[in-house]
DOKOL-497456 format. One record per residue (C-alpha): residue number from 0; x, y, z. Coordinates in steps of 0.2 Angstrom, whole numbers. Layout:
<nodes>
NUM X Y Z
...
</nodes>
This chain:
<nodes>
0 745 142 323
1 742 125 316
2 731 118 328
3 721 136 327
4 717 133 308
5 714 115 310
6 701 119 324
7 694 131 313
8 693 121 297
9 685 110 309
10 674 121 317
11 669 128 298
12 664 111 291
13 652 105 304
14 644 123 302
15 643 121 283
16 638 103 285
17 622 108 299
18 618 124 287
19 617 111 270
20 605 100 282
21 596 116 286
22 593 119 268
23 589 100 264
24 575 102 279
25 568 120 272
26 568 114 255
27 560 96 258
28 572 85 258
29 568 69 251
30 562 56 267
31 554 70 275
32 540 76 262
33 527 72 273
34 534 82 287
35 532 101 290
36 549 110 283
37 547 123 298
38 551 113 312
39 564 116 325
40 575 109 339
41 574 122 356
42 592 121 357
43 594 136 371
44 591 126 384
45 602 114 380
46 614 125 381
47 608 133 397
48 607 117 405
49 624 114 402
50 633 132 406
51 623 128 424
52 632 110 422
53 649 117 421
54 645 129 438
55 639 116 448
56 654 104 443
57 665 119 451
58 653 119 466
59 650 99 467
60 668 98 468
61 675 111 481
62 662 103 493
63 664 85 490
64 685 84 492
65 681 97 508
66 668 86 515
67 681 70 515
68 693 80 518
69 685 86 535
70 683 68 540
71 701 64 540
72 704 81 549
73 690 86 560
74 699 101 568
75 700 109 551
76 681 113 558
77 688 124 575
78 679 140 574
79 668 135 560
80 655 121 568
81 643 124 553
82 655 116 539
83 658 98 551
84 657 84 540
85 642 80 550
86 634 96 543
87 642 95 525
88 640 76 521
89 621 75 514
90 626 92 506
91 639 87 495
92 628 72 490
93 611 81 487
94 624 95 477
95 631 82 465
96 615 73 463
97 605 86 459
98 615 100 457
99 626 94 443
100 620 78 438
101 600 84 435
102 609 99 425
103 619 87 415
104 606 74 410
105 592 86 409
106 605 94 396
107 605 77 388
108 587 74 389
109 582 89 383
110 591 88 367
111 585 70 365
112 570 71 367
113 565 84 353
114 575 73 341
115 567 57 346
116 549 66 344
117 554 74 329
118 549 92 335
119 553 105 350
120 546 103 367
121 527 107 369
122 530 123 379
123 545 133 378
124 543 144 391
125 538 128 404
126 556 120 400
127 564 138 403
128 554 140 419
129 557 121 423
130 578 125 421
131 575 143 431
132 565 135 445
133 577 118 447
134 593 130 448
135 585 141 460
136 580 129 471
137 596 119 469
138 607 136 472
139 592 139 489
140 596 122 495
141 614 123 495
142 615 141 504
143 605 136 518
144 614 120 521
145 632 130 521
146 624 143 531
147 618 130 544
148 601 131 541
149 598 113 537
150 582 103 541
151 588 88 552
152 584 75 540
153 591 63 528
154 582 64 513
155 576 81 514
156 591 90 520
157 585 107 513
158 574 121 519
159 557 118 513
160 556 131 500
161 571 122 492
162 562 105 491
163 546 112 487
164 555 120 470
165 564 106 465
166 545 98 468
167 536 110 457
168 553 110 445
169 549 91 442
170 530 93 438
171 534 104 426
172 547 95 417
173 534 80 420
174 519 90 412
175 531 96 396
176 536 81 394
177 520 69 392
178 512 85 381
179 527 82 370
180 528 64 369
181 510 66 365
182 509 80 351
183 527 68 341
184 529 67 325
185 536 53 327
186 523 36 327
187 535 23 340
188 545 28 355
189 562 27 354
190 569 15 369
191 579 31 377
192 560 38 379
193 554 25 389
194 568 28 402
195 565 48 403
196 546 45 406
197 550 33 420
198 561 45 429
199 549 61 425
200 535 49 434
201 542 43 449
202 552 58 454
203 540 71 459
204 528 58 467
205 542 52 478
206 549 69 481
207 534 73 487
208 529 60 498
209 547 65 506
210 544 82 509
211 527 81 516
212 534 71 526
213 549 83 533
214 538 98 533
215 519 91 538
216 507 103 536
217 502 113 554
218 486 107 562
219 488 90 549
220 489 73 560
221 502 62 552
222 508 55 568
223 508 36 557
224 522 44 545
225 535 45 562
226 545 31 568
227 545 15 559
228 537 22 542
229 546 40 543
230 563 27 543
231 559 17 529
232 550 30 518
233 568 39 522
234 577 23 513
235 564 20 499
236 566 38 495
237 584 36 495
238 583 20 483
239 569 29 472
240 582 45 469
241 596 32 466
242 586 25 452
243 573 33 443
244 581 50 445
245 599 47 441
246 601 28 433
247 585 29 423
248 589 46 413
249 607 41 413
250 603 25 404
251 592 35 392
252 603 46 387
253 616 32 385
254 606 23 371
255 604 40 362
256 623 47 365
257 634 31 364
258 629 24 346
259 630 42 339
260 646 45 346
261 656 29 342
262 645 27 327
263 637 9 332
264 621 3 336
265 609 -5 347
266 611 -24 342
267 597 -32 354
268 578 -25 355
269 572 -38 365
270 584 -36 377
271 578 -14 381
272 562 -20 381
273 568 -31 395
274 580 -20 404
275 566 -7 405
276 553 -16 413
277 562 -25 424
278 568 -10 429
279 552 -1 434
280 544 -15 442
281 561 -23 452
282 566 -5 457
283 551 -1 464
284 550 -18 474
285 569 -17 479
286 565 0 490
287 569 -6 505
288 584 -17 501
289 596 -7 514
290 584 -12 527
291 586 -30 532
292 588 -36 549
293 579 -19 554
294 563 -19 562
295 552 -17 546
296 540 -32 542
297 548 -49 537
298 537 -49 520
299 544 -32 512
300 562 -38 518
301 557 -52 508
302 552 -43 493
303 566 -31 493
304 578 -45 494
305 571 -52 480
306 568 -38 469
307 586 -34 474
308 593 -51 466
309 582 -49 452
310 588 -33 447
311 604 -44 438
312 590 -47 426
313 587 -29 416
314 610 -25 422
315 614 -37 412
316 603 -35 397
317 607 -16 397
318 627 -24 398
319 625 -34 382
320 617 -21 373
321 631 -8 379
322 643 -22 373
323 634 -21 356
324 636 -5 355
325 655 -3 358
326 657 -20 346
327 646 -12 331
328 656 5 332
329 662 13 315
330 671 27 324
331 675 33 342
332 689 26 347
333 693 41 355
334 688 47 374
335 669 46 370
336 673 27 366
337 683 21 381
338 668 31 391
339 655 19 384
340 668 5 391
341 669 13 406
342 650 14 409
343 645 -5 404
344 660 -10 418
345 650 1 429
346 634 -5 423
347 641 -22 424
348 648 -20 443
349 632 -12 448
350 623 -26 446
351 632 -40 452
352 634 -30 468
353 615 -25 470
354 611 -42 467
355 624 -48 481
356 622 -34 494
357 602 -37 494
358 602 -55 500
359 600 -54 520
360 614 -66 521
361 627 -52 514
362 617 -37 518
363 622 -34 536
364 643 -33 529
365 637 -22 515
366 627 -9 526
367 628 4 539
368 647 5 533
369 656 14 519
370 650 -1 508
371 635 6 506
372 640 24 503
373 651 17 490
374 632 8 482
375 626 27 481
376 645 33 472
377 643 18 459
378 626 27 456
379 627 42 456
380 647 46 451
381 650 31 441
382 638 27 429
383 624 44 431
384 640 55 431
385 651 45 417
386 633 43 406
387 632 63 408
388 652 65 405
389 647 56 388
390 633 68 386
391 643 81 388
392 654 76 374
393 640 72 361
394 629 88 365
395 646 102 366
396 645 94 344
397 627 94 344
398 622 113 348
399 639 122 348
400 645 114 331
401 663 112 336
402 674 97 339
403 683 97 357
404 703 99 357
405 708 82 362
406 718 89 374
407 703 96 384
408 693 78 383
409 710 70 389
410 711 82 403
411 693 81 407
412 689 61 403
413 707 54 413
414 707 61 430
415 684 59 429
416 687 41 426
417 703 36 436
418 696 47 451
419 679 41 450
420 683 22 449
421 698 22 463
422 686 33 475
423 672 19 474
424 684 7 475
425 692 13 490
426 673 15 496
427 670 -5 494
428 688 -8 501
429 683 3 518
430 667 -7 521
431 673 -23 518
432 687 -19 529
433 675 -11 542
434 662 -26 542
435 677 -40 543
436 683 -29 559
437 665 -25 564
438 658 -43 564
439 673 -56 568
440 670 -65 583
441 682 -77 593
442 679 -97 597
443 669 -92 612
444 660 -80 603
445 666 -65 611
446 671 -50 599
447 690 -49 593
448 688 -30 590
449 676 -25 605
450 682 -6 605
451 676 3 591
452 692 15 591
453 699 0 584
454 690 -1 568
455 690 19 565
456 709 19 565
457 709 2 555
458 698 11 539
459 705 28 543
460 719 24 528
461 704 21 518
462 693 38 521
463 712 44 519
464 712 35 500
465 692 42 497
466 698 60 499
467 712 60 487
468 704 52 474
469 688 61 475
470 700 77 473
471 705 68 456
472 688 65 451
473 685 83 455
474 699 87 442
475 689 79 431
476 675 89 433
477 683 105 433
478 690 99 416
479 672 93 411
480 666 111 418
481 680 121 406
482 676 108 390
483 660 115 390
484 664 136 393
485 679 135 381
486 666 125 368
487 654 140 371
488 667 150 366
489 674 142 352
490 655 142 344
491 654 156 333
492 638 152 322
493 635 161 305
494 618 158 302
495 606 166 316
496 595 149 318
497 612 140 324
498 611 151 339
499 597 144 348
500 584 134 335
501 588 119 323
502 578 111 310
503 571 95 311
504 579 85 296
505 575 66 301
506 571 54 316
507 588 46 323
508 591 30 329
509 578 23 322
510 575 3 324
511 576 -10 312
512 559 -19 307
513 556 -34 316
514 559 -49 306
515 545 -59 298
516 538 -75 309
517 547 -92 300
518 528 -100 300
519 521 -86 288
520 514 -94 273
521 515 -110 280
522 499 -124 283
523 498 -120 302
524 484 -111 313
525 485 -90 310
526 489 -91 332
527 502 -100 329
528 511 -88 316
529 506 -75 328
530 514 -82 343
531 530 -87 336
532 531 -69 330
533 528 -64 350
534 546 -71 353
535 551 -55 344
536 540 -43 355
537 530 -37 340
538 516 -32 353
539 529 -21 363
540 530 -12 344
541 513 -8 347
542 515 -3 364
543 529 9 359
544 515 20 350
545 504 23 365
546 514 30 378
547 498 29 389
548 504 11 393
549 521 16 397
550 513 29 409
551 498 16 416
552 513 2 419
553 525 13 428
554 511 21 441
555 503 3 445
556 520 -3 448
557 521 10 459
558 506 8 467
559 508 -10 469
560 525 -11 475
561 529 4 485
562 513 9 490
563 507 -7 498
564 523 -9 507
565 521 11 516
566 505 5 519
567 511 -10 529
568 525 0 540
569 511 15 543
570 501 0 552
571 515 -3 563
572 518 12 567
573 503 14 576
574 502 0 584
575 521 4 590
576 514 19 598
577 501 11 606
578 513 1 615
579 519 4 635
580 536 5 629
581 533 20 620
582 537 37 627
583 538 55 622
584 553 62 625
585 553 78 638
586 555 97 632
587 573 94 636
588 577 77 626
589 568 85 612
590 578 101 611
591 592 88 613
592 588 77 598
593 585 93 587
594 605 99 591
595 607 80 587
596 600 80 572
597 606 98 568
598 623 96 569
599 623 80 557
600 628 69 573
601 616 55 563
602 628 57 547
603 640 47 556
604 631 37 572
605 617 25 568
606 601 20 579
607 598 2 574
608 603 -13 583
609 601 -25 573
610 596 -45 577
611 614 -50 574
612 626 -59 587
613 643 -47 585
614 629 -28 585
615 619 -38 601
616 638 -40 610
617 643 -23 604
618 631 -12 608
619 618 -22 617
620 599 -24 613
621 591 -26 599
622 580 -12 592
623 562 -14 591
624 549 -1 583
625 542 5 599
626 560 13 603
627 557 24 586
628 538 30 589
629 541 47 591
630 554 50 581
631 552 62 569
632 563 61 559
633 568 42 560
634 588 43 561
635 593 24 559
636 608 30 547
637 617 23 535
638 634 22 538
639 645 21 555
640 659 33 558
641 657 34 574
642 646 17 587
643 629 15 586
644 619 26 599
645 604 15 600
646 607 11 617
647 618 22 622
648 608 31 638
649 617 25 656
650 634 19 649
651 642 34 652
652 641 46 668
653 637 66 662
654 652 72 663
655 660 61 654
656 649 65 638
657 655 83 642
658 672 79 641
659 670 72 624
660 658 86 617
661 672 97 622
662 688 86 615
663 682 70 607
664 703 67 603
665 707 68 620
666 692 56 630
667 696 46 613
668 710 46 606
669 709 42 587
670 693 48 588
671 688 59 570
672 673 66 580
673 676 86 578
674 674 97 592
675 657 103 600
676 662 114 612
677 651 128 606
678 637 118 614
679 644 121 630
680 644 139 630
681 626 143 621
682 611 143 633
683 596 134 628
684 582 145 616
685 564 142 624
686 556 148 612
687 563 135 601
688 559 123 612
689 542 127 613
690 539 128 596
691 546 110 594
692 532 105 606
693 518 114 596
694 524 103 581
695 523 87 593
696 506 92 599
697 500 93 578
698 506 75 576
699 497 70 589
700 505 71 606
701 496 78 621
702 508 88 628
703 503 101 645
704 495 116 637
705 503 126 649
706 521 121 642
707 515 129 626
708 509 147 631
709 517 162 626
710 532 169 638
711 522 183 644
712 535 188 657
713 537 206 661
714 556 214 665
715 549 213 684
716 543 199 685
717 560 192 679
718 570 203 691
719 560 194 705
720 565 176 699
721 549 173 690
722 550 158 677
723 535 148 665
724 529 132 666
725 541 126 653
726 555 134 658
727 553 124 676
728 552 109 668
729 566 111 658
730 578 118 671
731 575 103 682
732 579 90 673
733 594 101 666
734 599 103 685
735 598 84 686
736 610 81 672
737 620 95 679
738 619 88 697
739 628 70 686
740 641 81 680
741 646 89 697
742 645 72 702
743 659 64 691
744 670 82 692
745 665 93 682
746 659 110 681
747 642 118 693
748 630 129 684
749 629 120 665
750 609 116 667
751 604 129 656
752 616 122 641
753 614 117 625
754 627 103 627
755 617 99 643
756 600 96 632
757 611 82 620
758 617 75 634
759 600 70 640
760 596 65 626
761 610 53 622
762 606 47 641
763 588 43 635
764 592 33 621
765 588 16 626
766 586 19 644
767 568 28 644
768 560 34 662
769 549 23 672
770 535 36 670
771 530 43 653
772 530 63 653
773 516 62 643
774 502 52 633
775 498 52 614
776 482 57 612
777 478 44 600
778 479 33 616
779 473 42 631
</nodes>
């Protein structure tokens, strides 16, 4: 009962207190005479924002600690192929990211936004259609991937009508923003503006570079996007939804919640103005920083590399201002004060290791492991997750008026924070352990652990590890998820304008004047006074009133740095194609690499070999960008559960890839590759495969016309052994893969598989025919 009336009491001042400061604002309170009294905040879709927040939460959690969890235990997928940890990897990644994360800052953004442009969003029905469109898409998105209808590729993983929301979604939170920033009552922008302008730019541009690219229009040539620049728009893409979609917001909203909440302030000016735009313009360069040693020109390794290192630049300005801000507190001691902590360690971390990881001297032990899945969970969990924790805990005061039990923040905040920081350690701890294994060479130069089963049981304990804390991290969630429902609850506003509007009383966060130059007044040159104010970035205080130049900087960047760089791979990726290594796949390796790509086998096995001594010894030639020109998708991967597949084709008979579709634990012990077995028993779809060929033909290869028609086939004509000119093709070379499985033992009669189409594919990686099938029609 006591802790009732003392929540109550609570509860009942901070509504008496926001009702006095609606009757200061309606009345003309002294500061704000020049203001319009009837102004108001849009506080509804804060709230909505948040309610779909605490769903996904649920949601991101019960798929995440499954997904690790079915990595540990592959036969936990027996009956159930759709939900293998190949399948449900990108999923539980594309759910947290934008599922709960973009609800969470957009929460936070929202909210800040009105109050650092001293009115409500431009349009309110375009931030309610923006929040309807985002969570439909997301919700879309997330059924077809646990339904199995996933797109096989990495950065768009959804069906098309998914991506293209969350697409539209962006513009229109991009197109309500800039009218809004536009329309302010307020004459500067506050530093958290800057960030959220970056983010709303860059994010629908790159989505939907990344889309076109998945889903190319029919009839459209984009035979340039495959191969070489389809693999690093995949990786830029990835870098691009790292940074300006999750950190940018994230640090936003951090310079507008943390001083509120522990009562502090920003102490250093300068050094935003220098985080921001190193930011823009280093992030943008640093696109392809997962890339070295890959088959992309030397020049944008180069400048990734150094954009990479560079980056230490803007984490460590936003670190001594996060310091500031924990140092100048006046309050917050609490949970919302050892969050701030926990974020600037992040912060901190984050950029020591870019900075690190990016050189080409470290990158090859930080990438293609669990190290650099553990880069994305630092980003995207650690310091986007924790800044929208913290959001959480400023916005459930702002718009519900109530102060949370402490026992709910302990619940929620511990477990997030202990979960969260053990799981991307035990991410770094697995990559390390698998580069050291991967990479270590003998005296003579010969491999120490050449089997690669080696390594998988080595970091097993590891993946072990990930899934038991992300289960904690999950707790937090779900503590994060029931924070926000039992504040909803507890939120029982008197006055009808609490329920959704609130008035504008005053601009927060305002920033000190800049100080007067020490040469004022003095007998020297007016340039000089001028200049030694500069140190101060006076003219930044000027840029701050024109957001044009905010917007203007942030596109050239763009332009500058990431489109010249596409440009550069497009070029040479077709003259790849051009070369006499280059060959189509046949009808039956392309059906193969679809299953492939379906099942998520590239989640876990790369197709890189990259220029390095222990990767040439391992899995034998190095990759050039001929061996990628027709793929579409390019699958280099990211991370190796499994060997690399590069060069795969000829080191195994047929059957013994059977064997191992059927019972990977049996042909390899130790193996955490689930079982395909399905494959064996489902006949191939030639309608499927035909329609893959027509998409071939629109990007620009010549396949047979006659492979393409119609099956016009009667009953009879079937009776009497009848079959299409595709079906002919297929069927022998499935008889010729069939034929090397009866060969080795196994069984007669599996030509007209699906497990017989991957197994002619994996038997053609690296190991193409003598005589191409076909010839692009850009070079007959």
């Amino acid at each position: 009962m006591g802790d009732g009336r003392k929540s109550n009491s609570v509860r009942k001042a901070l509504v008496d207190s926001s009702q006095r400061v609606a009757d200061a604002a309606v009345g003309g309170a002294q500061g704000i005479a020049d203001r319009p009294a009837a102004v108001w905040y849009d506080q509804g879709i804060v709230r909505l924002w948040l309610l779909c927040g605490a769903v996904w939460a649920v949601v991101s959690s019960v798929i995440t600690a499954a997904t690790l969890a079915l990595m540990v235990h592959p036969e936990w997928t027996q009956g159930w192929p759709q939900w293998s940890y190949g399948r449900l990897g990108g999923v539980s990644w594309r759910v947290a990211a934008f599922g709960l994360m973009g609800s969470l800052l957009y929460a936070g953004m929202y909210l800040s936004i009105q109050r650092l442009c001293g009115r409500a969003m431009w349009r309110i029905s375009l931030s309610y259609l923006h929040a309807i469109v985002w969570q439909v898409a997301v919700g879309v998105g997330t059924w077809s991937a646990l339904t199995g209808r996933v797109p096989p590729r990495l950065s768009s993983q959804w069906v098309f009508v998914a991506d293209v929301g969350l697409g539209i979604a962006g513009g229109l939170f991009l197109w309500n923003l800039l009218m809004t920033v536009g329309k302010r009552r307020v004459p500067n922008l506050y530093i958290s503006l800057w960030f959220y302008l970056a983010g709303a730019l860059v994010f629908p541009v790159a989505h939907f570079l990344a889309t076109w690219a998945a889903f190319p229009l029919p009839g459209v040539q984009v035979a340039a996007w495959a191969g070489v620049t389809d693999g690093f728009l995949q990786s830029w893409y990835r870098q691009q939804i790292l940074f300006f979609f999750l950190l940018m917001p994230a640090l936003g909203l951090f310079y507008h919640a943390a001083p509120q909440l522990v009562g502090g302030r920003v102490p250093r000016y300068r050094a935003a103005v220098l985080q921001f735009w190193c930011m823009v313009v280093f992030g943008m360069a640093a696109g392809a920083r997962y890339l070295h040693w890959t088959v992309i020109p030397d020049w944008i390794s180069t400048l990734a590399m150094w954009g990479g290192v560079f980056l230490l630049l803007p984490a460590w300005a936003g670190a001594m201002n996060g310091w500031g801000v924990w140092k100048s507190r006046t309050g917050g001691r609490g949970w919302a004060g050892g969050l701030v902590v926990v974020i600037v360690v992040a912060l901190s971390w984050w950029a020591i290791e870019s900075a690190a990881s990016s050189t080409r001297t470290l990158s090859p032990y930080t990438t293609m492991n669990d190290w650099s899945l553990a880069q994305d969970w630092l980003v995207l969990y650690g310091i986007a997750g924790l800044s929208g924790a913290l959001g959480v805990l400023w916005l459930v005061r702002r718009v519900y008026y109530v102060q949370p039990p402490a026992v709910l923040e302990a619940c929620a905040v511990g477990p997030l924070v202990l979960g969260t920081a053990g799981w991307v350690a035990a991410g770094f701890g697995g990559g390390a352990w698998h580069a050291f294994m991967h990479f270590r060479l003998d005296a003579m130069g010969v491999l120490v652990y050449p089997d690669y089963l080696e390594i998988v049981t080595a970091v097993r304990p590891w993946w072990l590890a990930q899934a038991i804390l992300a289960a904690v991290a999950g707790v937090g969630w779900l503590g994060v998820a029931v924070l926000i429902v039992v504040s909803r609850w507890r939120a029982r506003p008197p006055a009808p304008w609490v329920h959704s509007m609130c008035p504008v009383v005053a601009l927060e966060l305002e920033l000190p004047d800049l100080p007067a130059s020490e040469l004022e007044g003095k007998p020297v040159l007016t340039l000089a006074a001028k200049l030694d104010r500069a140190k101060y970035f006076a003219f930044h205080r000027r840029w701050e009133r024109r957001a044009g130049i905010f917007i203007i900087g942030v596109i050239a960047a763009g332009l500058l740095l990431g489109g010249l760089p596409l440009w550069s791979v497009a070029s040479l990726q077709r003259e790849a194609r051009k070369s006499a290594g280059a060959i189509p796949y046949t009808p039956l390796e392309l059906m193969g690499r679809q299953i492939f790509l379906t099942e998520g086998c590239a989640n876990c096995h790369t197709q890189m070999v990259r220029p390095l001594v222990a990767e040439a010894a391992r899995y034998g030639e190095i990759s050039r960008p001929e061996d990628f020109a027709f793929d579409r998708p390019t699958r280099w991967g990211s991370r190796r559960v499994g060997p690399d597949l590069a060069r795969e084709g000829g080191k195994k008979n047929g059957y013994w890839h059977w064997l191992h579709l059927q019972n990977p634990a049996e042909v390899s012990p130790g193996s955490v590759m689930p079982s395909f077995a399905h494959l064996l028993d489902q006949k191939l779809d030639f309608d499927a495969i035909r329609q893959l060929l027509r998409t071939e033909q629109a990007l620009g290869i010549a396949y047979d016309p006659q492979w393409l028609v119609d099956d016009e086939l009667s009953l009879q004509d079937r009776l009497f052994g009848e079959q299409t000119v595709l079906e002919q093709v297929v069927l022998r070379q499935g008889e010729e893969v069939a034929a090397d499985i009866v060969r080795s033992g196994g069984p007669a009669g599996m030509f007209d598989r699906q497990g017989t189409a991957l197994i002619a594919y994996l038997q053609r990686l690296g190991n193409p025919p003598a005589v191409a099938p076909v010839q692009p029609a850009d070079t007959q």
